[in-house]
N, C-alpha and C positions, 0 to 999 in steps of 0.2 A: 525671433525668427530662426535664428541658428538651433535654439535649443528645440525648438517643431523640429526641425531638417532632420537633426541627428537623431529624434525620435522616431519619424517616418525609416529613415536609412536603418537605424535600429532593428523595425518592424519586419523592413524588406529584407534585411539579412537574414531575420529571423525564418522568414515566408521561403528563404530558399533551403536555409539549413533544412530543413523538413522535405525538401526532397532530395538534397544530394546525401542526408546522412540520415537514413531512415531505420538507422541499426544504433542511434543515442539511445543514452541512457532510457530504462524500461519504466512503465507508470509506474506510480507509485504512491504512497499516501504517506505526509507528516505523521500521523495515527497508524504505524505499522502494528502496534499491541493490540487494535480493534479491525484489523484485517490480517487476521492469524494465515486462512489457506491460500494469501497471498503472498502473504509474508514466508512459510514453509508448508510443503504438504505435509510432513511429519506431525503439524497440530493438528490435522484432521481427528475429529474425534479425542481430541486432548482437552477436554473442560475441565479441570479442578475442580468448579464448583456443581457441576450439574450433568446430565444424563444427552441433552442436546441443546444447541446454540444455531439463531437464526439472526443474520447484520444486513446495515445494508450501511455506506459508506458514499458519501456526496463529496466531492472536493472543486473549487472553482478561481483560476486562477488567470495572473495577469488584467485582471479587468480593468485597473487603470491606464492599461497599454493600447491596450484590444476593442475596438469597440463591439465584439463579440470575444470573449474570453476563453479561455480554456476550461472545460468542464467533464472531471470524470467522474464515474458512477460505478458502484458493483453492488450486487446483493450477494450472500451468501446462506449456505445451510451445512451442517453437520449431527452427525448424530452418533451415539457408542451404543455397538449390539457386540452379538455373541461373547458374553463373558464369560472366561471360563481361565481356571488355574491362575489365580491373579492377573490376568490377560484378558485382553478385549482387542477388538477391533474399531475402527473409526471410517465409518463413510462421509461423502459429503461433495457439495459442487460450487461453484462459483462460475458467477457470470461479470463479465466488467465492459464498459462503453466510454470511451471517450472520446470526443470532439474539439477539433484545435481550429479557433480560430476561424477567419473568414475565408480561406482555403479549404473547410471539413473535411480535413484530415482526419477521418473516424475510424478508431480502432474498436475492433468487436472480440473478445475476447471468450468462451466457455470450456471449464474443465469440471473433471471428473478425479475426485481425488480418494484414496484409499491407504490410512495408514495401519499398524501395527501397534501396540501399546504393551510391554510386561513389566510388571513389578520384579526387581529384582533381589528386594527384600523388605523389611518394611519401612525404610525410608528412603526408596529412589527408584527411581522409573526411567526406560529406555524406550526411546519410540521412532519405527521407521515407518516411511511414506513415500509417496509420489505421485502424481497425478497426468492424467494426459490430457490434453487439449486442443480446441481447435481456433486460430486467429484466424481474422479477415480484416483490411485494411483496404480505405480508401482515399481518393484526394478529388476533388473538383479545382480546378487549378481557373478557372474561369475569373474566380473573384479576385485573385492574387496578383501582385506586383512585384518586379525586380526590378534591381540598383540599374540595369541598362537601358530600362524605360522610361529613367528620369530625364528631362529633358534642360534641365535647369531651374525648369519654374514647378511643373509636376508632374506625373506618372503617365506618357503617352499609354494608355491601353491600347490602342490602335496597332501598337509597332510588335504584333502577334511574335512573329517569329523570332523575336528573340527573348523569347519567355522557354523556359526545359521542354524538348518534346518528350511526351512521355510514350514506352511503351506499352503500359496496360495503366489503367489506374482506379484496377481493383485485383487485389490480389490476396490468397488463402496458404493455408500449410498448418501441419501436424507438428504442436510443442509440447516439451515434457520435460518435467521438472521430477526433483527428489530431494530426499531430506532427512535429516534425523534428530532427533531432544533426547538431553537429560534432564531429569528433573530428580532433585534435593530435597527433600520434608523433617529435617532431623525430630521437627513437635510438632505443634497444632498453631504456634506461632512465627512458624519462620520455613519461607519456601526460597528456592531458588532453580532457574530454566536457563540453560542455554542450549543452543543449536545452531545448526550449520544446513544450505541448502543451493544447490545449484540450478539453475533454470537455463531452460534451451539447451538441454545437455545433446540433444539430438545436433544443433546449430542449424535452422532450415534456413531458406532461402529468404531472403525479403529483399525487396529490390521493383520498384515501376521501369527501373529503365534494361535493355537490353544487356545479356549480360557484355563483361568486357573484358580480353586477357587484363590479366595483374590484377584486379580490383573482384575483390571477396564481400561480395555479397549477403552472407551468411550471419547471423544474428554472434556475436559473441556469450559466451555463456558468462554467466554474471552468478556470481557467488556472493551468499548472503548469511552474515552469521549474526546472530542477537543473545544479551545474555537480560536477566527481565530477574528482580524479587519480589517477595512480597512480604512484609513484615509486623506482626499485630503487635503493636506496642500495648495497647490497651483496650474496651469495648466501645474505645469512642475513636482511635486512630491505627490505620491503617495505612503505611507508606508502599508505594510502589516505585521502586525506580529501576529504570530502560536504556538500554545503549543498542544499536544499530549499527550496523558496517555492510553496505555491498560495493561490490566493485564489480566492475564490467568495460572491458577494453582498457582504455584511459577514464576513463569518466568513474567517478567513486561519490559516496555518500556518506559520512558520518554523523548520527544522532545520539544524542545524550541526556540526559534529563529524570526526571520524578515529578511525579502528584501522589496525593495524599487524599485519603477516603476518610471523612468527617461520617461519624454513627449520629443521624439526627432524630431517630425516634425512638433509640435502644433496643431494639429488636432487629436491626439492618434493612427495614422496609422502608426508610428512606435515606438517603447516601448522598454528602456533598461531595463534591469531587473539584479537585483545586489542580495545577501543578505549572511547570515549563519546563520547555526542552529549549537544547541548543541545536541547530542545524551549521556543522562547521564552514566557517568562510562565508554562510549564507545566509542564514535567519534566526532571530530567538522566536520559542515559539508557546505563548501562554496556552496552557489549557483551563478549561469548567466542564462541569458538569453536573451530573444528577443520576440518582440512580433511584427508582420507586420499584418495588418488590422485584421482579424478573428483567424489568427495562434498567438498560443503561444510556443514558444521552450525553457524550460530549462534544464538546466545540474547541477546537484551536486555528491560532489567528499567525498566519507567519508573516512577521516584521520583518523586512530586506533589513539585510545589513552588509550586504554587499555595496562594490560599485553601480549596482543596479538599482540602489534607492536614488541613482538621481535623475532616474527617468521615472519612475516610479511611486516616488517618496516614501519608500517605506510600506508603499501598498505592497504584498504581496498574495499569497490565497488564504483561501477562511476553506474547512472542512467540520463535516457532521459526521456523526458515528453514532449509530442507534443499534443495538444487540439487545435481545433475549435470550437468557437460557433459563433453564430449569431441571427437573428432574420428574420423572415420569409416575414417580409413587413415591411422596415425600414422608410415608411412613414406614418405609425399611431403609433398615441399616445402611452403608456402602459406602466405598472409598474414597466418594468425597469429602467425607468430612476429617479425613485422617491428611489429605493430599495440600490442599491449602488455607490456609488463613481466611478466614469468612467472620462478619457478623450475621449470618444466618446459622442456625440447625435444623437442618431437614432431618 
């Protein structure tokens, strides 16, 4: 019975944070290497291996908390045109939706991203970007419960008024983000990317309740730098491994980890894909996958390892990442094949 209580109490604390701090940490996907123009606008148009790339990105979590769970979604597209002097351009958009809980707390997110790419000689690349966008955020506060409802036995709904009033609860605003990569190729077997990227550099409003002296409303800007390689040991292996760091307010995230691309039919038109990450303080987190000619499918499963596996048990979210890319005329030459490490030759 105690251990319900504290799980309920758990929930409702959780049911309020969501509205008095609506400027926490930003979405985000364990699989930030398969949501590149969320991860930076500067990958816009940055594929190593191909001419354009289209994702789309599932993630779903808390569900052994929730009996409606957390669920966010994006699709994406990019594409590289105007090449010219070792230089290109990169267009490209992203859309993202998420849903929190029995409150639908729905975040709608759409941007528009445009970055910069030049070769700086023949073994390294400089890329600037940034993209603008527009958020809209919602909450139906109908379904929800707080700790002052409790009556000792369970959740007076009835006792309205002391549940947040809100002042709107649906609210919009103009966000914008930038960013930039380098990118390392010394040969045909060994790549390496880092980059740096700030989001909400603008800082807009966000906020349902009226504003208030002393209390800053304003999104903090959250800075995010990743460094990512890629290294062809052989025609049958291929490691990749990834680090993560944003930070934002108080609240930070550290990711670490590698997988490894198994060549399964010698020609790279089928691809296992293995690995795990660590998420610090919070999760280990295994990945799979598969890659069949232009598709890539992975899955990663994040095990709590926090204090939260004991409400929990170590449930924590499972995510999908499905990408295509390709290249547009795979019988000319071009600077994919010189930029990263591939069991393909186009």
């Amino acid at each position: 019975m105690k251990k319900a209580f504290n799980k309920i109490a758990l929930l409702s604390i959780c049911s309020l944070c969501l509205l008095t701090r609506t400027w926490s940490q930003d979405l985000h996907f364990s699989q930030f290497m398969n949501s590149p123009l969320l991860t930076n606008p500067a990958n816009t148009g940055f594929i190593p291996d191909g001419d354009y790339r289209l994702g789309a990105n599932f993630r779903n979590q808390w569900s052994s908390l929730m009996a409606i769970p957390y669920k966010t979604i994006s699709a994406f597209g990019d594409v590289q045109v105007m090449e010219k002097d070792n230089g290109w351009l990169g267009v490209g958009g992203l859309i993202m939706r998420d849903v929190a809980g029995s409150g639908n707390l729905t975040a709608t997110r759409l941007y528009g991203s445009v970055a910069y790419h030049q070769m700086l000689n023949l073994g390294s690349l400089l890329s600037l970007g940034f993209n603008v966008g527009w958020a809209n955020k919602r909450i139906n506060t109908a379904n929800l419960t707080f700790p002052s409802q409790w009556n000792g036995k369970f959740f007076d709904v009835h006792q309205i008024g002391l549940a947040p009033q809100l002042a709107s609860n649906n609210i919009s605003y103009v966000d914008l983000q930038a960013g930039m990569n380098y990118a390392f190729f010394p040969n045909e077997n060994t790549y390496l990317n880092v980059g740096f990227s700030s989001h909400h550099i603008n800082r807009p409003k966000e906020s349902f309740f009226d504003p208030k002296q002393g209390i800053d409303n304003r999104i903090p800007v959250r800075h995010t730098a990743f460094v990512n390689g890629t290294f062809k040991l052989n025609d049958q292996w291929i490691i990749n491994p990834n680090s993560y760091v944003s930070l934002q307010a108080k609240s930070y995230e550290w990711l670490i980890g590698a997988n490894a691309h198994y060549n399964l039919s010698g020609d790279g038109e089928k691809v296992l894909i293995g690995g795990a990450y660590y998420r610090s303080g919070d999760a280990v987190i295994p990945m799979i996958g598969l890659g069949l000619k232009d598709y890539t499918f992975t899955f990663t499963y994040d095990a709590t390892i926090s204090t939260l596996q004991s409400y929990n048990n170590s449930r924590g979210a499972f995510e999908f990442s499905l990408i295509k890319q390709g290249v547009f005329d795979s019988y000319k030459g071009n600077r994919r094949e010189s930029i990263c490490p591939s069991f393909k030759n186009y």
